[in-house]
Phi, psi and omega in degrees: 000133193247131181325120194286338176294316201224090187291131166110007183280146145299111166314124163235011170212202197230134146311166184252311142005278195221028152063011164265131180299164186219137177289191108000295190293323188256350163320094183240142189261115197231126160064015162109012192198165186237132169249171166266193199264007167263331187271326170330288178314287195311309166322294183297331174295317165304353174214052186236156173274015173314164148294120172341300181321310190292302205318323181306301188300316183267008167272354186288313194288311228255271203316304191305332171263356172289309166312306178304343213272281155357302183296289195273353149274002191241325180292341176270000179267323171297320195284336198280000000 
């Protein structure tokens, strides 16, 4: 299994989140489980001290670019 960031890196977890392998490098560990640097970033926005309104919005931007992210691993996985 390989780093969904650093293709040809050895995985050495999982996000816990959303189940993409993670190297060593990208692996950040929180309470005792590993996210990747996108679902990290959602956590601490979903639970920072902005106001519900703003944390809604950029958690909105950040799935939506999470998705594109997605999008364009699976179109590089079809052309292959």
């Amino acid at each position: 299994m390989q780093c969904y960031q650093h293709p040809g890196w050895d995985a050495m977890t999982r996000c816990t989140s959303c189940k993409e392998p993670l190297c060593y490098q990208c692996a950040v560990r929180r309470d005792g489980y590993f996210l990747c640097s996108w679902c990290f970033a959602l956590e601490k926005i979903s639970h920072g001290a902005e106001g519900n309104h703003i944390n809604k919005e950029r958690k909105e931007d950040m799935l939506e670019g999470r998705q594109n992210i997605f999008k364009r691993k699976l179109l590089r996985m079809l052309q292959v």
